[in-house]
C-alpha positions in Angstrom: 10.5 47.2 -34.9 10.6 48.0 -31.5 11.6 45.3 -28.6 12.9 44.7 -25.5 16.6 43.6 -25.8 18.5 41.8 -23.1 21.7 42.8 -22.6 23.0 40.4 -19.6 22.5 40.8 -15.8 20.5 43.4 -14.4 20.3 44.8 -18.0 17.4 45.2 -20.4 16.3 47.7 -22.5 14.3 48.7 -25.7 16.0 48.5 -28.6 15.3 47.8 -32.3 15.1 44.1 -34.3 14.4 43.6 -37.7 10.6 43.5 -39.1 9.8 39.8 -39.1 9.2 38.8 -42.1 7.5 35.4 -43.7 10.6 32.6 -43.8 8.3 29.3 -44.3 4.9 28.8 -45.8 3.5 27.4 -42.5 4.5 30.9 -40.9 2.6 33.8 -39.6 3.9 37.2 -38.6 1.3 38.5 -35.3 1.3 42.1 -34.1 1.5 41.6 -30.7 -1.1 43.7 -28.6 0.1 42.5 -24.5 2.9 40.7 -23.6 4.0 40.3 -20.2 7.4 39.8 -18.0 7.9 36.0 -16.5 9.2 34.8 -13.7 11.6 32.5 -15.6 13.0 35.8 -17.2 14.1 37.2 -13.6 16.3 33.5 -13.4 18.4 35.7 -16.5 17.9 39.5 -15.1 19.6 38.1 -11.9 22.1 36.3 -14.0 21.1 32.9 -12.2 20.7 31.3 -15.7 22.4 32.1 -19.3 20.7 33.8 -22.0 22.0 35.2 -25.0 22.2 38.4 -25.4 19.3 39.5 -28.1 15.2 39.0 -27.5 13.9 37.5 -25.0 9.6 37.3 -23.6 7.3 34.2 -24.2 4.0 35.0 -23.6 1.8 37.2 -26.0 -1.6 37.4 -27.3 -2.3 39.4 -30.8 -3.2 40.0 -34.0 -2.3 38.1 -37.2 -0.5 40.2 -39.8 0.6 38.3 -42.9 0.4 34.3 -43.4 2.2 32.2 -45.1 0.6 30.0 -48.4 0.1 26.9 -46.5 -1.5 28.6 -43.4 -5.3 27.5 -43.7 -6.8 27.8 -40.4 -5.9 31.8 -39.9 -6.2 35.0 -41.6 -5.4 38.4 -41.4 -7.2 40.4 -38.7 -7.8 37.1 -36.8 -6.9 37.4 -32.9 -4.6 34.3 -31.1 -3.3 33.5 -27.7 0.3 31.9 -28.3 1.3 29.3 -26.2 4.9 29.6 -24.9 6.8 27.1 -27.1 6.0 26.3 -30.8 5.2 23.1 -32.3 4.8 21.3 -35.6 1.7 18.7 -34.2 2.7 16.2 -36.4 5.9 15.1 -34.8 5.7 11.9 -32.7 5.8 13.6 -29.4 3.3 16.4 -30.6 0.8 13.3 -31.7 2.0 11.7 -28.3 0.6 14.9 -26.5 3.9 16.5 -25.7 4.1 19.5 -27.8 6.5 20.8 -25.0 9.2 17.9 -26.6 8.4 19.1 -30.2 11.5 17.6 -32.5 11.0 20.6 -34.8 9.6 23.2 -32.1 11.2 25.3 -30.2 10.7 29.0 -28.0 10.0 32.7 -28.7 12.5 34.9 -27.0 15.4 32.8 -27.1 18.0 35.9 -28.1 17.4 35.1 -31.7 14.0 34.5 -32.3 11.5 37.0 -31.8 9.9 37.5 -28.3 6.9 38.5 -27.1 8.3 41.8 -25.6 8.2 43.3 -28.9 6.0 44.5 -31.7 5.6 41.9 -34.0 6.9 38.1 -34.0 7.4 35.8 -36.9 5.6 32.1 -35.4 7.1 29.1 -37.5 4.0 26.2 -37.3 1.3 28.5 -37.1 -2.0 26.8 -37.8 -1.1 24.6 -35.3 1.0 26.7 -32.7 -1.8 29.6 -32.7 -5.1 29.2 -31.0 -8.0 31.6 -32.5 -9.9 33.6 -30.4 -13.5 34.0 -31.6 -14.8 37.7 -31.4 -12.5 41.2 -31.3 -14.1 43.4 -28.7 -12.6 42.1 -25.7 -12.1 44.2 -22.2 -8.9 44.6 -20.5 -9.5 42.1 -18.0 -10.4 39.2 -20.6 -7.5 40.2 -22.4 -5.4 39.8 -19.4 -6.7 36.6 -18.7 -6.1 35.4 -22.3 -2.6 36.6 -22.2 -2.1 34.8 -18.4 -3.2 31.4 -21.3 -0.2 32.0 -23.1 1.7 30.3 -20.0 1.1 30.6 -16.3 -2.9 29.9 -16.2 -1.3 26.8 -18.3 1.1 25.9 -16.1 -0.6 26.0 -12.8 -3.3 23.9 -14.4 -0.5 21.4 -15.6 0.2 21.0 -11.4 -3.8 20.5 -10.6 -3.6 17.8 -13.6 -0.6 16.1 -12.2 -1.5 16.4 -8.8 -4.7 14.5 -9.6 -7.5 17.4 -8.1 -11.0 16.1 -8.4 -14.4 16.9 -6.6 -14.3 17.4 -3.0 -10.5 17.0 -2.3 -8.3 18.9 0.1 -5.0 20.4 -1.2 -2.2 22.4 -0.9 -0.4 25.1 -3.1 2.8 25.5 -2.3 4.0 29.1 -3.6 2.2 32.5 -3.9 3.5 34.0 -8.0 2.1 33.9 -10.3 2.1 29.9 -10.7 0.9 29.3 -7.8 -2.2 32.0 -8.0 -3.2 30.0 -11.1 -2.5 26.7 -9.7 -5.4 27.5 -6.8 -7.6 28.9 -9.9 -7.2 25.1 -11.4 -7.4 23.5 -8.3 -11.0 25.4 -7.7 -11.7 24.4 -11.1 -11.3 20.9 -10.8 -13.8 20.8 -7.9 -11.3 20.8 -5.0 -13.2 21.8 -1.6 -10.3 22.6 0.8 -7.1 25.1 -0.9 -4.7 25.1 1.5 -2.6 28.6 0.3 1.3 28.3 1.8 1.8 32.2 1.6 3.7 34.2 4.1 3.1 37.9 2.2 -0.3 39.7 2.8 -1.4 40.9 -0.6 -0.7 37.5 -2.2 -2.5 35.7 0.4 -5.7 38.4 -0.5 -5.5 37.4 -3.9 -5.1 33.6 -3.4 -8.1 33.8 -1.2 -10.1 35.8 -4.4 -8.9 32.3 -6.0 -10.0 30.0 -3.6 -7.8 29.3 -1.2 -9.6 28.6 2.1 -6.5 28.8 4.3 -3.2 30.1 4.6 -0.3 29.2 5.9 2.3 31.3 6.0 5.0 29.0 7.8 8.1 27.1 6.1 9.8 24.0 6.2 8.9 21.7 9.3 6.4 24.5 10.9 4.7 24.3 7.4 4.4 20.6 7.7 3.2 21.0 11.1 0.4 23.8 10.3 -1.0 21.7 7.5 -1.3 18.6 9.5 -3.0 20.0 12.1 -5.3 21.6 9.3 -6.4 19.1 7.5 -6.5 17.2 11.4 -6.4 13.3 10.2 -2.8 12.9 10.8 -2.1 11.7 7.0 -2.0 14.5 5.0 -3.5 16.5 1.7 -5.4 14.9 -0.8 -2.7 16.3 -3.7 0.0 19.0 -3.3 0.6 21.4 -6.2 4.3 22.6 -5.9 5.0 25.6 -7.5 8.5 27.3 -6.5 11.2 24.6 -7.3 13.5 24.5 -4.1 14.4 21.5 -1.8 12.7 22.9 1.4 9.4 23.3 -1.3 9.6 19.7 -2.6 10.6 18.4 1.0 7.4 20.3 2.3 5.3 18.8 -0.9 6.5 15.3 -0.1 5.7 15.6 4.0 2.3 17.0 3.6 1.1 14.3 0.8 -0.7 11.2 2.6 -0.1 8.0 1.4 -1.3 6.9 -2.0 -1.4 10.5 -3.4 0.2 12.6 -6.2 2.2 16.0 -6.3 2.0 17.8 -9.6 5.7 19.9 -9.4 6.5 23.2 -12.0 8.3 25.1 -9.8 11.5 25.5 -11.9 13.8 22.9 -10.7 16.9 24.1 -10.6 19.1 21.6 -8.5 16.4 20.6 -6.6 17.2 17.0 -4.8 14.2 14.9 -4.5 13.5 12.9 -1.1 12.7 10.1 -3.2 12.8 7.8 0.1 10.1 9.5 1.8 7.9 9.2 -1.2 8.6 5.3 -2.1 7.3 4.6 1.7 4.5 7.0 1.4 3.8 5.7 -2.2 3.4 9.0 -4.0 3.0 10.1 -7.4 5.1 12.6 -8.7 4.6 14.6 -12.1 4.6 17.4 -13.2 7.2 19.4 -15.7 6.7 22.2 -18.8 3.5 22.6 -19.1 2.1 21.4 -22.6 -0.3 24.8 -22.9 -0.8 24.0 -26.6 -2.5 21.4 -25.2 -5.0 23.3 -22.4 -5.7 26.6 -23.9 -8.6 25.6 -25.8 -10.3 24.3 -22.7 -9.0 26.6 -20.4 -10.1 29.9 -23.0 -14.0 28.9 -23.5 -13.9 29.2 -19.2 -11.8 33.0 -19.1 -14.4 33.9 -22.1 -17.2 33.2 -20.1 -15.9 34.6 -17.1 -15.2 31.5 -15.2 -12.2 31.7 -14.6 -9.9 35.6 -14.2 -6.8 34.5 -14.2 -5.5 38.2 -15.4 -6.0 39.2 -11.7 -2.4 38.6 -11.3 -1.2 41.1 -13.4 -0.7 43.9 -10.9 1.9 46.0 -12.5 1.0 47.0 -16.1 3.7 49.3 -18.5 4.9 49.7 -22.2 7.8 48.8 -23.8 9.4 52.2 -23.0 9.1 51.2 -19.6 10.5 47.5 -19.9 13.1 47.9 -17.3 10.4 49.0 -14.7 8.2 45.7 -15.5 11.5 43.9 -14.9 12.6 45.4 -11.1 8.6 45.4 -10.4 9.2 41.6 -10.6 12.7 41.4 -9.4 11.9 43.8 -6.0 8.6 41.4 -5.3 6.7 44.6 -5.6 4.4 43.0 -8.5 3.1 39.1 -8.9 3.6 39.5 -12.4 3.5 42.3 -15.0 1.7 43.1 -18.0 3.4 45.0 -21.3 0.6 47.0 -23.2 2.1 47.2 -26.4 -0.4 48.2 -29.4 -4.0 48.4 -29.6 -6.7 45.5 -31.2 
């Protein structure tokens, strides 16, 4: 089959894998229809973080191929939204609600295993990693939006969880990707009445705004602190801060604009970011936040982008094919694209 092959930094292009085949009787092979690029894969284009050399891409929606004998929930023809990482949901960390810590799960894309920027992948645990999608006749834009399930819609949601967002509060968003886009989508969704956007480039700010955001700031470090203070106007701070880049100025920004008593829901990719831990014992904060447990949100989150509710495949602004994978990659890398979308076979 046909996939995307990484080949180390600054290099990826399509190459050929083997046809999955069945391995387990709890597998499924899915024809992937779109796939998508991730910011986490630009930490291995720019050769910030390793990767093995081999396939790579963990998001994907599709169709399901072949199953194996102890598969009883899917069928052939049936349409899923994978979540990033797969799980067992029988483990004790699955049953405890962290199918992210699976002790017999693991990820698509990791250089061995097959990845979503490809044609087909085998997925180990299937009746429980896979999430059916009733219906077959879907548009390009629901089918955007189910692929943005497979992980970011997810993961900005995990940040509004974390961060606590209920009816009427005021927040902040730190960070404009494709995270952060989702995050205000979730914050929205949760009934937050002030989304305080900390954006400094024009088109994201637009799109944020489609989202929800009611304001933007577009200042850094201390000036951002100072904008959203004077913002929100009672000298404490935001009601919960959704922190979605992963850098000490972001996490120093998320800690100075939380008032007392409230909670910041982090996924920005950590990296070696130092926490002011100091700043939020006095202030009493709440901080959480991590890989976002999608197998756990995606049936909530789906019945809202089937409805229309929710659009969170608005972020997808740079669409391709496999042929073209090195495109979707510097789209991304140059900040000319939020996030990009692999069209690679047809329902």
């Amino acid at each position: 089959m046909r996939a995307a092959i990484f080949k180390g930094k600054g290099e990826i292009e399509l190459g050929k894998r083997p046809d999955p085949k069945l391995r387990e009787p709890s597998d499924a092979i899915v024809r992937v229809v779109y796939g998508c690029v991730c910011g986490s894969d630009l930490w291995y284009y720019r050769g910030i973080n390793p990767h093995k050399v081999g396939s790579i891409g963990h998001e994907f929606i599709g169709v399901v191929e072949d199953v194996g004998l102890e598969v009883a929930n899917l069928q052939k023809g049936d349409f899923i939204v994978a979540p990033f990482l797969f799980s067992d949901g029988v483990c004790v960390n699955c049953r405890s609600g962290m199918p992210t810590s699976c002790l017999h799960g693991g990820g698509f894309g990791n250089g061995d295993s097959d990845g979503g920027q490809g044609e087909y992948v085998r997925v180990p645990f299937a009746d429980y990693t896979l999430i059916k999608v009733p219906g077959h006749n879907f548009s390009h834009q629901i089918l955007a939006s189910l692929l943005a399930l497979s992980d970011v819609m997810c993961t900005g949601h995990h940040a509004a969880v974390n961060a606590k967002i209920k009816k009427g509060d005021t927040v902040a968003v730190i960070g404009d990707g494709a995270v952060g886009q989702c995050a205000t989508i979730a914050a929205k969704r949760l009934g937050a009445k002030r989304i305080i956007a900390l954006s400094r480039n024009p088109v994201r700010q637009k799109l944020l705004q489609e989202f929800g955001a009611t304001d933007i700031v577009p200042e850094r470090g201390e000036d951002a602190t100072k904008a959203v203070l004077e913002l929100v106007g009672n000298g404490v701070g935001v009601d919960g801060v959704l922190e979605c880049v992963g850098t000490n100025e972001s996490m120093t920004t998320a800690v100075a604009i939380a008032r007392p008593g409230s909670h910041i829901g982090a996924v920005g990719h950590p990296g070696h970011v130092t926490v002011p831990f100091s700043d939020m014992f006095f202030k009493n904060l709440t901080l959480g936040g991590g890989i976002a447990p999608a197998r756990n949100y995606i049936p909530e989150l789906l019945q809202d982008v089937l409805s229309g509710k929710i659009n969170p495949g608005s972020i997808f602004d740079f669409e391709t094919d496999l042929e073209h994978i090195k495109e979707a990659y510097d789209a991304m890398n140059e900040r000319r694209a939020i996030k990009s979308l692999l069209k690679i076979s047809e329902i």
